[in-house]
C-alpha positions as CSV (number, residue, x, y, z in Angstrom):
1,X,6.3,-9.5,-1.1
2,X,2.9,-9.5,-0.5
3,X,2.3,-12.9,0.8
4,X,-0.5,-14.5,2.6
5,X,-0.3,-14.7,6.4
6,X,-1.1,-18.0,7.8
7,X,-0.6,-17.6,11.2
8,X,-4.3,-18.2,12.9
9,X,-6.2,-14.7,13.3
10,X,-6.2,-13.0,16.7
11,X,-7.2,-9.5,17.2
12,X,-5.2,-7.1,18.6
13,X,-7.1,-4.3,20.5
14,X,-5.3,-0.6,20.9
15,X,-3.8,0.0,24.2
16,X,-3.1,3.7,23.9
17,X,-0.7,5.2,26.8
18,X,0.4,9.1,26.2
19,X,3.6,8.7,27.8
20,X,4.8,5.9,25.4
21,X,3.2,7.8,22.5
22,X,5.5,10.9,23.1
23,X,8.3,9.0,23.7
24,X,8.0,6.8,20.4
25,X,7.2,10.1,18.5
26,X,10.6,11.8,19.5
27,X,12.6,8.4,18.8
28,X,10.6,8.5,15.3
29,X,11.7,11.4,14.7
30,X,14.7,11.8,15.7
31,X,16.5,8.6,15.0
32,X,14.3,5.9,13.2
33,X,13.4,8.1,9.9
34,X,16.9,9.2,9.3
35,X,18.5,5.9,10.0
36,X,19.3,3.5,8.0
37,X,15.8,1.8,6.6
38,X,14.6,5.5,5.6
39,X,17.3,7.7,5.2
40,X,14.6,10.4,5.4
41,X,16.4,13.1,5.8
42,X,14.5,16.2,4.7
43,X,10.1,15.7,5.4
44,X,8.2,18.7,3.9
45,X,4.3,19.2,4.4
46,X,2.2,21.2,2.4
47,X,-1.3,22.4,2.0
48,X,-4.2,22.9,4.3
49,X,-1.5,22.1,7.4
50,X,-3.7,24.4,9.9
51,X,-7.3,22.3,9.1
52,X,-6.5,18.8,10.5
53,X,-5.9,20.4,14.4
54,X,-8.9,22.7,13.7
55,X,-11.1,19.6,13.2
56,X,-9.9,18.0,15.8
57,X,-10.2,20.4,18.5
58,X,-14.1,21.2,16.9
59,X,-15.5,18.3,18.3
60,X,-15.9,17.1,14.4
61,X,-14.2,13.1,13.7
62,X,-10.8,13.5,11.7
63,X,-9.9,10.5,9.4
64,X,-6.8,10.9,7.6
65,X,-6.1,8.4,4.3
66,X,-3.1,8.1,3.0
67,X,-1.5,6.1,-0.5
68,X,1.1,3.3,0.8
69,X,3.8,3.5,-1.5
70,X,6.9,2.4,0.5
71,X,7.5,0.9,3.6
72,X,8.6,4.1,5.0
73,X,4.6,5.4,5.5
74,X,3.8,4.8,9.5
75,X,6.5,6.0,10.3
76,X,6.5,9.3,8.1
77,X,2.9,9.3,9.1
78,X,3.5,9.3,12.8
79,X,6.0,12.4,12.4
80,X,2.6,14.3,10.6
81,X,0.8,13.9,13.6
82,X,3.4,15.6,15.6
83,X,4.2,18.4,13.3
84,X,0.3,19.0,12.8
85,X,0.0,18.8,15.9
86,X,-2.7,15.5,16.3
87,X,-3.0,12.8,18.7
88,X,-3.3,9.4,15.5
89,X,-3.0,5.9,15.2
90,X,-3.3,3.2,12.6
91,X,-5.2,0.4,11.7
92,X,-2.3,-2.3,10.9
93,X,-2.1,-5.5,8.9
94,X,-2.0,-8.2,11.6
95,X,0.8,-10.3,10.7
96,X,2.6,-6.8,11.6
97,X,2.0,-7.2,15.8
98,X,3.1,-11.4,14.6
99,X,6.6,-10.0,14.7
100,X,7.3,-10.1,18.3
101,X,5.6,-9.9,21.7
102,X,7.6,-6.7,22.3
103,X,6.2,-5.5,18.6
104,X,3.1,-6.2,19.7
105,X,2.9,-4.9,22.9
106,X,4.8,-1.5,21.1
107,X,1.8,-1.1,18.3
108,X,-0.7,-1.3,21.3
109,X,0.9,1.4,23.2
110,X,0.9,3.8,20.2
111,X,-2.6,3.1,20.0
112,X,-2.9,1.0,17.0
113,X,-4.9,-1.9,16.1
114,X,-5.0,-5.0,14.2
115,X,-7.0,-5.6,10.7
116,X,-7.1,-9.4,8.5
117,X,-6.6,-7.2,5.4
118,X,-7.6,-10.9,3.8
119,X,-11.1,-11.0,5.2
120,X,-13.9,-9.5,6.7
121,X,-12.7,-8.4,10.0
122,X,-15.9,-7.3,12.1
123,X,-13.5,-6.6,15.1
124,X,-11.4,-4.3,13.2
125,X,-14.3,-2.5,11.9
126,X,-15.8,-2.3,15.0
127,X,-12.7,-0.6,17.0
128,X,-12.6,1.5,14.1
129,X,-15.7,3.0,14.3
130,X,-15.0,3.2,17.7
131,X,-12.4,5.1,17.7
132,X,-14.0,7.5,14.9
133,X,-16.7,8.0,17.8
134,X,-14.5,8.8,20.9
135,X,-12.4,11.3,19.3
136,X,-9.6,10.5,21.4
137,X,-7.5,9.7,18.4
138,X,-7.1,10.6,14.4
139,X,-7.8,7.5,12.8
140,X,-4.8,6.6,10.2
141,X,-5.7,4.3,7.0
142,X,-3.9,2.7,4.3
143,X,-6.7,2.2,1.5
144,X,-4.5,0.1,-0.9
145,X,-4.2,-2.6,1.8
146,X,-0.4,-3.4,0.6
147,X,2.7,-1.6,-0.4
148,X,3.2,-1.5,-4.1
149,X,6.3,0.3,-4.6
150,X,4.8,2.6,-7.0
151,X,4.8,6.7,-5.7
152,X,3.1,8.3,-8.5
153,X,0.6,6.3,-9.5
154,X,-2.5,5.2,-6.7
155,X,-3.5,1.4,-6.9
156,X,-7.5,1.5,-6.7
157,X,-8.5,1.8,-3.2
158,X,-10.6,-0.5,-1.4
159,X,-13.7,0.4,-0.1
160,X,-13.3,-0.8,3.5
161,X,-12.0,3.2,4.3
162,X,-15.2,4.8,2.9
163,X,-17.4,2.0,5.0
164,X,-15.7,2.5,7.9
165,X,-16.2,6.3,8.2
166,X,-20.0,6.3,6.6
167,X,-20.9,4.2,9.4
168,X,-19.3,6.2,12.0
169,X,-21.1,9.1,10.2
170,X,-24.3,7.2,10.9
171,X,-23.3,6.7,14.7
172,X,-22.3,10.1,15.5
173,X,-25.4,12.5,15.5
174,X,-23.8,15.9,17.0
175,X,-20.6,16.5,14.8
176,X,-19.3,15.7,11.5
177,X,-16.6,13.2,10.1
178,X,-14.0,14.8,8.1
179,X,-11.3,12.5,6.0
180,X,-8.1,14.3,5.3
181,X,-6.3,12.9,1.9
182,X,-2.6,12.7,2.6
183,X,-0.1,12.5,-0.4
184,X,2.8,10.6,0.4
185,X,5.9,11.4,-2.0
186,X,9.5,10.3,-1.4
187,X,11.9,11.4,-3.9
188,X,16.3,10.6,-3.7
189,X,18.1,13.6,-2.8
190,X,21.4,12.2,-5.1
191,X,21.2,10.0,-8.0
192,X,21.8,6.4,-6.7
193,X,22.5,5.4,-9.9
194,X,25.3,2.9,-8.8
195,X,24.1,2.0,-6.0
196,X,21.2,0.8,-8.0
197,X,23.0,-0.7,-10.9
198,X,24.8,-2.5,-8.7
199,X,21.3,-4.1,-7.1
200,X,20.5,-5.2,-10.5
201,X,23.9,-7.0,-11.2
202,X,23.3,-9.2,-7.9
203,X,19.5,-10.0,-9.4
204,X,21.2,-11.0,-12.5
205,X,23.5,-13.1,-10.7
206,X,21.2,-14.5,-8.2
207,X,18.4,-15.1,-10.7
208,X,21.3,-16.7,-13.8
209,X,20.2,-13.5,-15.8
210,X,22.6,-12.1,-18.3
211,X,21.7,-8.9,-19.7
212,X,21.8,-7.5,-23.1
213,X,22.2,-3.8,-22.8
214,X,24.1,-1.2,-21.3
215,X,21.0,0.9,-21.2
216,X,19.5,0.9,-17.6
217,X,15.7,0.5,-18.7
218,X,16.6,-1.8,-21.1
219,X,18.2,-3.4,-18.9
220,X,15.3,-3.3,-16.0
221,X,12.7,-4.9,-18.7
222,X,14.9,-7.7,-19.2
223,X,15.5,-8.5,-15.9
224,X,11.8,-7.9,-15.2
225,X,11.2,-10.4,-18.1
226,X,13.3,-13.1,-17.2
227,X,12.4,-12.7,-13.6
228,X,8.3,-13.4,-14.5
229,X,9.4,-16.1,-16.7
230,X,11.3,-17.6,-14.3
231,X,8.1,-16.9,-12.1
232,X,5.8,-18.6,-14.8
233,X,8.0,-21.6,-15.4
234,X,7.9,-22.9,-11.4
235,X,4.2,-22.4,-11.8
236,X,4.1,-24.5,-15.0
237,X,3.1,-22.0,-17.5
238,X,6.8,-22.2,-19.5
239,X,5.0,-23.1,-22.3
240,X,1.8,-21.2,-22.6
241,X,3.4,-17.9,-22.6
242,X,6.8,-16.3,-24.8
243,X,7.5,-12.9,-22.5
244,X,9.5,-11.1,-24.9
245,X,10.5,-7.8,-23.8
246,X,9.0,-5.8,-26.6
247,X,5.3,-7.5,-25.4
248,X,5.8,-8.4,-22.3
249,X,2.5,-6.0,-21.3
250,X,0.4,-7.4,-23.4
251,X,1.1,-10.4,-23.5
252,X,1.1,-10.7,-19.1
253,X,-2.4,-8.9,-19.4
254,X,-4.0,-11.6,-21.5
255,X,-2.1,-14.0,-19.2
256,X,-3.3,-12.6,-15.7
257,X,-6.8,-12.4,-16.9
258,X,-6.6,-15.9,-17.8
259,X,-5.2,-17.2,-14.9
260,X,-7.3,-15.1,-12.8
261,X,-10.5,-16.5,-14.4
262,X,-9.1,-19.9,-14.3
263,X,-8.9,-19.7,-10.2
264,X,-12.0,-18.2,-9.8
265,X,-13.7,-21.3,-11.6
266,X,-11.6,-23.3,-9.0
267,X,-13.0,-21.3,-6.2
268,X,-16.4,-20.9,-7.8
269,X,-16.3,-17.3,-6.9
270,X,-18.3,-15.6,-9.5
271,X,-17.7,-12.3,-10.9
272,X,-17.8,-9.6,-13.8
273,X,-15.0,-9.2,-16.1
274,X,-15.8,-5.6,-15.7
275,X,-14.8,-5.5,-12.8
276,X,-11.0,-4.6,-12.1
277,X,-8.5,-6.9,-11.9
278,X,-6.7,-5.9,-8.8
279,X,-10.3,-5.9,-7.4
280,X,-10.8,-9.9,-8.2
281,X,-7.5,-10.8,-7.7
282,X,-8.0,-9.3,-4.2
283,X,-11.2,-11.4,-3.8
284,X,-9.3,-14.4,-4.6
285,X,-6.7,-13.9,-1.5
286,X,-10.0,-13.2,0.5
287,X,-11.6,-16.0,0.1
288,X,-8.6,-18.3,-0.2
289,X,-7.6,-16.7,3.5
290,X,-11.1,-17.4,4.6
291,X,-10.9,-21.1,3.5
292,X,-7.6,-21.7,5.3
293,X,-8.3,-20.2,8.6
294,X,-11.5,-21.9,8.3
295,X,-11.0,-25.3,10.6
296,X,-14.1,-26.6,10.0
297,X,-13.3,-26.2,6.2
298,X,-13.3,-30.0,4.3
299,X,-10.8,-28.1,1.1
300,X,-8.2,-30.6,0.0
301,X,-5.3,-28.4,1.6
302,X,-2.6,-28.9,-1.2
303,X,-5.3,-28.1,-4.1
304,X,-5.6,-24.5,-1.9
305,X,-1.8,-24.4,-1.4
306,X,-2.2,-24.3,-5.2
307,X,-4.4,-22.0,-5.6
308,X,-2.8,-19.4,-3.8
309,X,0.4,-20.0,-5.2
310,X,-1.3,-18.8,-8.3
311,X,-2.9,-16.0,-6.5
312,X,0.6,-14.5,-5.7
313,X,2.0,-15.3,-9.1
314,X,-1.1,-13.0,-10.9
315,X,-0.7,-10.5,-8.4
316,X,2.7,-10.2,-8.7
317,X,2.7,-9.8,-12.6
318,X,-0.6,-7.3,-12.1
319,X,2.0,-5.1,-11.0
320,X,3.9,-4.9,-13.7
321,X,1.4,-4.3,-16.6
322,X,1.3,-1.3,-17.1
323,X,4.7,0.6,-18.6
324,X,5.4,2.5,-14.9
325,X,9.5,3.2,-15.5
326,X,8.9,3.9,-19.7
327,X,6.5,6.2,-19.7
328,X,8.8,8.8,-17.2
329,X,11.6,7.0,-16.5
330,X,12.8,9.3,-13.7
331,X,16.0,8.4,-10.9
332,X,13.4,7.8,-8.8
333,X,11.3,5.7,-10.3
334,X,14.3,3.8,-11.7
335,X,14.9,2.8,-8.1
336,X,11.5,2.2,-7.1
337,X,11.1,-0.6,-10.0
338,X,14.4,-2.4,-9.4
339,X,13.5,-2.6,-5.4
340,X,10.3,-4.1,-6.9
341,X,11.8,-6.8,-8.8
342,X,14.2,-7.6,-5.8
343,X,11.7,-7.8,-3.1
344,X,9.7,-10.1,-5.4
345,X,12.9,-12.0,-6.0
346,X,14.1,-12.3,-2.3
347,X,10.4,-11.8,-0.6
348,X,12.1,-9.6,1.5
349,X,11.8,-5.8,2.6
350,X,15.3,-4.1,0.4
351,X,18.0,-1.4,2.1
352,X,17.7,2.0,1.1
353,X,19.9,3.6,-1.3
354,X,20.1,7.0,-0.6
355,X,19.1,10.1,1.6
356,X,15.7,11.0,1.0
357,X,13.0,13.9,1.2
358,X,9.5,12.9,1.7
359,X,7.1,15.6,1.1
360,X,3.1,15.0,2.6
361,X,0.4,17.3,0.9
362,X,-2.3,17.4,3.3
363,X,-5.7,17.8,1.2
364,X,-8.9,19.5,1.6
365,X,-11.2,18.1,4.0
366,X,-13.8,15.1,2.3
367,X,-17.1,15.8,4.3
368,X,-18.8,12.5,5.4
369,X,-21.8,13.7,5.8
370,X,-22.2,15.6,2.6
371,X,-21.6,12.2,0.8
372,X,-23.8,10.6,3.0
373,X,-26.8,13.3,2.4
374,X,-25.9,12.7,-1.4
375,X,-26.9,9.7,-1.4
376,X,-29.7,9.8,0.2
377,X,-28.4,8.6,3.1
378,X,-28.0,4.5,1.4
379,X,-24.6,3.4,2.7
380,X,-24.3,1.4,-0.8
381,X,-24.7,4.4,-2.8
382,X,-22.3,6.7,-0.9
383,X,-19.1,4.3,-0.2
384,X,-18.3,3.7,-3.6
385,X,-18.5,8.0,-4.1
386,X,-16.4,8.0,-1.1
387,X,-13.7,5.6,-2.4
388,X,-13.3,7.5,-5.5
389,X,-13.5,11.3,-3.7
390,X,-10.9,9.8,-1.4
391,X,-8.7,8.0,-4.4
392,X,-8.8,11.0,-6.7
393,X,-7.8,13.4,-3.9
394,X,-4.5,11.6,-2.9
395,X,-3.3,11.1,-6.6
396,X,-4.2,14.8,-7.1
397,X,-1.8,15.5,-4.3
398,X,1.1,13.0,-5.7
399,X,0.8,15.0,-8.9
400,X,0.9,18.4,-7.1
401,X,4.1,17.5,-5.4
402,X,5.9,15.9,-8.8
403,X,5.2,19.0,-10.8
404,X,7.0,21.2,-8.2
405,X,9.7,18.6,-7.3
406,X,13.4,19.9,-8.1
407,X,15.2,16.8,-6.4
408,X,17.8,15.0,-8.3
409,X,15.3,11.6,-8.1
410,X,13.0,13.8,-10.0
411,X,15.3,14.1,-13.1
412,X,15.0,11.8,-16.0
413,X,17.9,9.0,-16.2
414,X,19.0,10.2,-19.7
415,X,19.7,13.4,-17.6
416,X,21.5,12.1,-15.1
């Protein structure tokens, strides 16, 4: 989960063709989201459904931005755009089109291009903006920049999204750009509760974990406990830390903040401990990712294979400080965490275990141009408003949807 890509940087432009786009829309549809990776059987949309074709066919620039919490989102996404009625792509992680030349040559046809999510990517911007300009195409983004397996709760978005559509704002004098917030929420429609329990015995078995409890989030923690000390141990930090399941958040905060600061001293990357730690921990992976696609660079290759070793290892524990399954330990987010821990444990994407319903609430329009006027019209000023606008708008959404949610994921284990 959530490795670096190594593979040199190439850009891959959008090659759009209509007939393939309809065509991969009714396949999507019709036979990817129910199959077998999504078992999406039921998709509900909510909210301002009528606005995004409105904008569109205005002449005004539609963005949409969307949280990432499974790997389920493009192609949930892409059925939107056909219900609402809107011609969108995406801007996709690279190392996605690295999967095949028929992959590749597929994400082109739907329109989509490529982004180094670990660096500065003018190109990606540029087509962006682009896009944004010629209104051919809703513009699809994913502001977390990863998949973190957590549906109720919105990492901190980066502020690539914000920059992207300010500066399209600037570009475009005769109409307006418009970012619809969409609210992703996938919930189980049964209570894969053995499917699930029978997940964690094959960590324990896999990993030489032998668990303590009959109680399932008792049982999660300490496989989650052994797992990252397991984790700390292969990284050489056995001894500097005891992860004990009854402090295991607080004592992995101190930790992660330490190691963090410890590799940006290596890197001499300078920055503010008030600053988030997702946000430097995301610095980090950018400039390691610079230095090692850098062939001019003169960096002692192993001491950088180090480095981001170390990256992944605070990353991966980031995720896991804050109490996520504890404080509402629903079905769903039972089976959210345990796919966690075993696609951190096999660094590989995990089956479904159930049928489920994803529900999208479609948000009120963010004006680009108000923000923009707001600020005076200083780019600085108004991406970081953006961000947040943008941020708070999709959680509001996520929390919308949970109150109202009367699936069987939605129920609290105990209840179950």
């Amino acid at each position: 989960m959530l490795e670096f890509s190594d593979a040199p940087y190439q850009f891959f432009e959008a090659r759009p063709s209509p007939f393939f786009i309809n065509v991969a829309r009714f396949v999507n549809g019709k036979f990817i989201l129910p199959g077998k990776n999504h078992r999406i059987t039921d998709i509900r949309i909510e909210g301002a459904t009528d606005l995004p074709r409105e904008i569109f066919e205005s002449g005004d620039r539609l963005v949409f931005v969307s949280n990432h919490p499974s790997h389920s989102d493009p192609q949930l996404v892409t059925d939107v755009h056909r219900q609402l009625g809107v011609s969108g792509c995406f801007m996709a992680a690279y190392d996605v089109f690295l999967r095949g030349k028929l992959n590749a040559w597929s994400m082109q046809r739907l329109g989509n291009f490529s982004i180094d999510r670990e660096g500065s990517d003018r190109n990606a911007m540029a087509a962006a903006i682009d896009t944004i300009k010629a209104d051919d195409y809703a513009l699809t983004i994913f502001p977390e920049g990863n998949v973190y397996l957590t549906n109720d709760r919105v990492t901190p978005f980066l502020d690539g999204t914000a920059f992207i559509a300010l500066k399209a704002q600037q570009a475009i004098k005769d109409a307006r750009v418009k970012i619809v917030p969409l609210s992703l929420k996938f919930t189980h429609l049964s209570t894969p509760r053995a499917t699930v329990t029978q997940r964690l015995l094959q960590l324990g078995k896999d990993s030489g974990h032998e668990y303590n409890s009959a109680d399932p989030i008792l049982a999660v923690i300490g496989l989650g406990a052994h797992l990252v000390s397991d984790h700390l141990n292969e990284h050489g930090y056995a001894d500097q830390i005891l992860v004990d399941p009854d402090t295991i958040f607080d004592s992995l905060s101190a930790f992660t903040t330490s190691l963090v600061s410890d590799i940006e001293k290596a890197l001499e990357t300078e920055t503010s401990e008030e600053t988030a730690l997702v946000d430097r921990i995301r610095k980090i992976r950018s400039k390691i990712h610079q230095i090692r696609t850098d062939e001019s660079s003169d960096a002692d290759p192993h001491e950088i294979d180090g480095l981001a070793d170390k990256s992944i290892l605070a990353l991966r524990i980031h995720g896991y400080l804050t109490p996520y399954l504890t404080d509402n330990p629903t079905v769903d987010r039972y089976e959210e965490t345990v796919e966690r821990l075993a696609e951190d444990y096999y660094s590989q994407i995990m089956p479904r275990t159930g049928p489920r319903r994803a529900t999208v609430k479609v948000g009120e329009p963010i004006d680009v141009s108000e923000i923009l006027e707001n600020a005076g019209g200083k780019l600085r000023n108004a991406v970081r408003e953006l961000t947040m606008a943008t941020e708070s708008a999709v959680q509001s959404g996520i929390d919308e949807i949970n109150a109202a949610n009367d699936a069987p994921g939605a129920k609290r284990l105990e209840e179950v």
